[in-house]
N, C-alpha and C positions, 0 to 999 in steps of 0.2 A: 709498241715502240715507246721506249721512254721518251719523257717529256720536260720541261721545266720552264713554267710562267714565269716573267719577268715581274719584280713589284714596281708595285703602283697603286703609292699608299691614299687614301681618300684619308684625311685626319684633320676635319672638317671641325670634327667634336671630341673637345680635350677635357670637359668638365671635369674628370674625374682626377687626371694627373696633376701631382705635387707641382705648387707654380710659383708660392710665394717667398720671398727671401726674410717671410716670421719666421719659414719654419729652419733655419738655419741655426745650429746649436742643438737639434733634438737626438738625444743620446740613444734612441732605442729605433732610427733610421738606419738604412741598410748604409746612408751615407749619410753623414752630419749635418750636411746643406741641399735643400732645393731650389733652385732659383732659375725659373724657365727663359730667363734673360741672357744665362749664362753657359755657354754650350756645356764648359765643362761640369756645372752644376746640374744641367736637367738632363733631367730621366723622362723624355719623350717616348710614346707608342712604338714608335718605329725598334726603338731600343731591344725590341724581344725578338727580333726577325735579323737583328745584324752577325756577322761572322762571332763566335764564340770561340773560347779559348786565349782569351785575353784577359791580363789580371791586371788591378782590378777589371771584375768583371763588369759590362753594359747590361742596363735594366729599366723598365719603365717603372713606376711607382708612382701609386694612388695616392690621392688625399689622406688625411689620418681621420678619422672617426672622431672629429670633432664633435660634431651633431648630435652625437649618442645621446636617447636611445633610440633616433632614429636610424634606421638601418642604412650602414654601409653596402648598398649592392650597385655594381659596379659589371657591365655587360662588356665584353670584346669579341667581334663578331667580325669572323672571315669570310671573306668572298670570290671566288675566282670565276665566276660567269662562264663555267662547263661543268659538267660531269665529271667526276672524278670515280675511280676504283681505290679504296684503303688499300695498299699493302703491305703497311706496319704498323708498329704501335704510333699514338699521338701521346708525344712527351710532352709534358708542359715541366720546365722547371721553374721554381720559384728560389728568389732574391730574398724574399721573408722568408716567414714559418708559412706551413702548406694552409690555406683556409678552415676554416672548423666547416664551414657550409659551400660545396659549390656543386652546379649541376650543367654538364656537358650536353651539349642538344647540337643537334643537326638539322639542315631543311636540306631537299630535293627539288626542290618547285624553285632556287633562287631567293630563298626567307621570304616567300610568301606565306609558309608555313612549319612551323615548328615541332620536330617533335624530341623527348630527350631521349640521347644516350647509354650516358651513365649519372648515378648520385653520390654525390662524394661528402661524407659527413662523420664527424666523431663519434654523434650518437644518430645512427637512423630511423631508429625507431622516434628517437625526437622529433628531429629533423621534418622529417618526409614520411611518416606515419609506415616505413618500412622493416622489414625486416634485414639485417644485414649479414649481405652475401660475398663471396668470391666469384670472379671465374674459374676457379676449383671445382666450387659448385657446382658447375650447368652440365649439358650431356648436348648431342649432337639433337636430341628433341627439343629441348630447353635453350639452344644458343644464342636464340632472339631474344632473351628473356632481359626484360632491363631491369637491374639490379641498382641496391646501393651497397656501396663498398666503405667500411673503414679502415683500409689497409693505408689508405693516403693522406689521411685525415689527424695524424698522432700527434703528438705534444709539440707545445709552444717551440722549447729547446733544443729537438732532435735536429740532429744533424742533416739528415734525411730532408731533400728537399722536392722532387721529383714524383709529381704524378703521371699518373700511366690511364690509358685506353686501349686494353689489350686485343689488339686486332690478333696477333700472332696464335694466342692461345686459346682463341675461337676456331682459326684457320687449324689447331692441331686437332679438333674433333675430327675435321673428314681427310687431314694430309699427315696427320700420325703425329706422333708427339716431337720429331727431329724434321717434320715437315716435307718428307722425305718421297710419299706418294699425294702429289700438287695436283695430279692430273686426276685424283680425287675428289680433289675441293674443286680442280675449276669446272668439274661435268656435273656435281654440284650447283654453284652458281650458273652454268648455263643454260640449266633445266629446272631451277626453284628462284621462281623472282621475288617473293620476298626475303630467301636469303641473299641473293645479291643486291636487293634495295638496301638490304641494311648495311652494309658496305660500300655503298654508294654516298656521296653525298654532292652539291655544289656548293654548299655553304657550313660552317661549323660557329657554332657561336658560346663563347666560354661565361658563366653566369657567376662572377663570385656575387655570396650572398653575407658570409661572415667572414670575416680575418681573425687568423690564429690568434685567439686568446690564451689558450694554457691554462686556464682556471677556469672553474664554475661560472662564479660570477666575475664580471668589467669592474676593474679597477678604475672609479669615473675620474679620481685623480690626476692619473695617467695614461688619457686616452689618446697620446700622442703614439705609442708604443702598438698602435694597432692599426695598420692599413695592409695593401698588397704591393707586393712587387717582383716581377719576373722577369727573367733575365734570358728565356729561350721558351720558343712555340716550336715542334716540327710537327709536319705534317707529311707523311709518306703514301704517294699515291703514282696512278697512271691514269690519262685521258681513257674514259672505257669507250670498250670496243664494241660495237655493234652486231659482229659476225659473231668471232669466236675468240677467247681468253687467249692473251698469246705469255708464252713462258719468257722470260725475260726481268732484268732489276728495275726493280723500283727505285725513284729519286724523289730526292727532299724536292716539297714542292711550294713555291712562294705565292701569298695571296694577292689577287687583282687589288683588293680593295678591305683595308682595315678600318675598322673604327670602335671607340672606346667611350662611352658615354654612360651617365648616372642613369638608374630607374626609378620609377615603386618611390620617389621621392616629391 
C-alpha cells in the first residue's frame, strides 16, 4: 500500500543556516540578502522539503565558508521512525553549484548506525582515496558495491544542478533495463537480504563536506562566494512489507524529523 508521512520537522539545530543580515549585499549568494528575522529573507531547513515549482525558487542556504581553511562540512539528516523500501532515485537539487565533496549514508537501526551509500566528488581519487565509478559500471554481482561517482560533482558554472542516487538503474540489473520484469527484482529482494537491506533504509543522512569551488585552489578573497544551498530533497519509498513485495506506486515520502547542523568543527 502506498503510503505518505506527515512532516514534523525537529529544527532544533540551525548552526549551519545563513542568519545574519552582514551578509546582505553578497553578490555570489543564490539571493542577495540573509536575514533569519525576515521571512521573506531566510532560507530555513524546512525550505528544501516545501511544494517546488515556484519562481523564484525556495531554498535553505548555509553559512559561507568564512572560517576557511577550516572545513565547511555541514550534515542534514532524515528521519522517519520506520522502515522504509527505496523505489526511486533520491534527488537532491541544489540552489548553488553541486558540492565538490559530499557523501550519502544511510542507517537501519534509526542512526544508531551509519553506513555510506554513495561518494560524490570531482576528483575521487582525492577525495576518498577511490577510484571513480558509475552505476554503468556495476553488474547484477557488483550492485552492492559503493562507489564514488563524479558524474555530479562538475564545474563551479554548470548549469546542471541535480544529484541523483540511482535506485532505478540498480533495480534495472534484475527487472531489465525498461523495468519491465519487476516480479524479477522483487523474488530477488525476497530471497537476498542483504539486497533488500540495501534498499532499505529508516534514516538517510546527507554529509556536504566541500562547496563548489570551481578552481584548484579558494579564492581567500572571496570566500563569501562559497557555501550550499538546496532547494529540493525527495525521497521515493513505501512502508516495507513483512510478508511479501506488493506491486503497486511508489510516493514522495516526507521526513518525521529533519535536522541540520555543523561537524568535524
Amino acid at each position: 500500500m502506498s503510503w505518505l508521512l506527515q512532516q514534523a520537522f525537529d529544527l532544533s539545530c540551525r548552526t549551519s543556516t545563513c542568519k545574519s543580515p552582514s551578509l546582505s549585499g553578497n553578490p555570489y549568494m543564490c539571493n542577495n540578502e540573509c536575514d533569519a528575522s525576515t521571512q521573506e529573507l531566510a532560507h530555513p531547513p524546512e525550505l528544501m522539503f516545501d511544494l517546488e515549482g515556484r519562481h523564484p525558487s525556495t531554498f535553505w542556504q548555509s553559512t559561507t565558508w568564512k572560517d576557511y581553511p577550516k572545513p565547511l562540512h555541514v550534515n542534514i539528516t532524515l528521519s522517519w521512525n520506520k522502515t522504509i523500501e527505496l523505489t526511486d532515485n533520491i534527488v537532491i537539487t541544489f540552489e548553488s553549484g553541486r558540492p565538490d565533496q559530499m557523501i550519502l549514508e544511510k542507517s537501519l537501526d534509526y542512526g544508531r548506525t551509519w553506513q555510506p551509500y554513495q561518494y560524490y566528488a570531482t576528483d575521487c581519487l582525492d577525495a576518498f582515496h577511490m577510484d571513480p565509478k558509475s552505476v554503468r559500471d556495476l553488474s547484477q554481482h557488483t550492485v552492492l558495491e559503493i562507489i564514488c561517482t563524479e558524474e555530479y560533482s562538475t564545474g563551479y558554472m554548470t548549469n546542471s544542478k541535480i544529484i541523483h542516487f540511482e535506485i532505478k538503474d540498480r533495480f534495472a540489473f534484475f527487472a531489465g533495463p525498461r523495468l519491465h520484469n519487476m516480479a524479477s527484482l522483487y523474488g530477488q529482494l525476497d530471497t537476498t537480504k542483504k539486497l533488500r537491506d540495501f534498499f532499505t533504509i529508516t534514516d538517510l543522512r546527507i554529509r556536504l563536506l566541500r562547496p563548489a569551488t570551481g578552481e584548484i585552489y579558494v579564492d581567500e578573497q572571496h570566500l563569501a562566494r562559497y557555501f550550499y544551498a538546496i532547494s529540493d530533497i525527495r525521497v521515493y519509498g513505501r512502508k516495507e512489507e513483512l510478508s511479501e513485495h506488493k506491486f503497486g506506486d511508489s510516493i514522495l515520502i516526507h521526513n518525521e524529523c529533519l535536522s541540520v547542523s555543523k561537524w568535524g568543527v
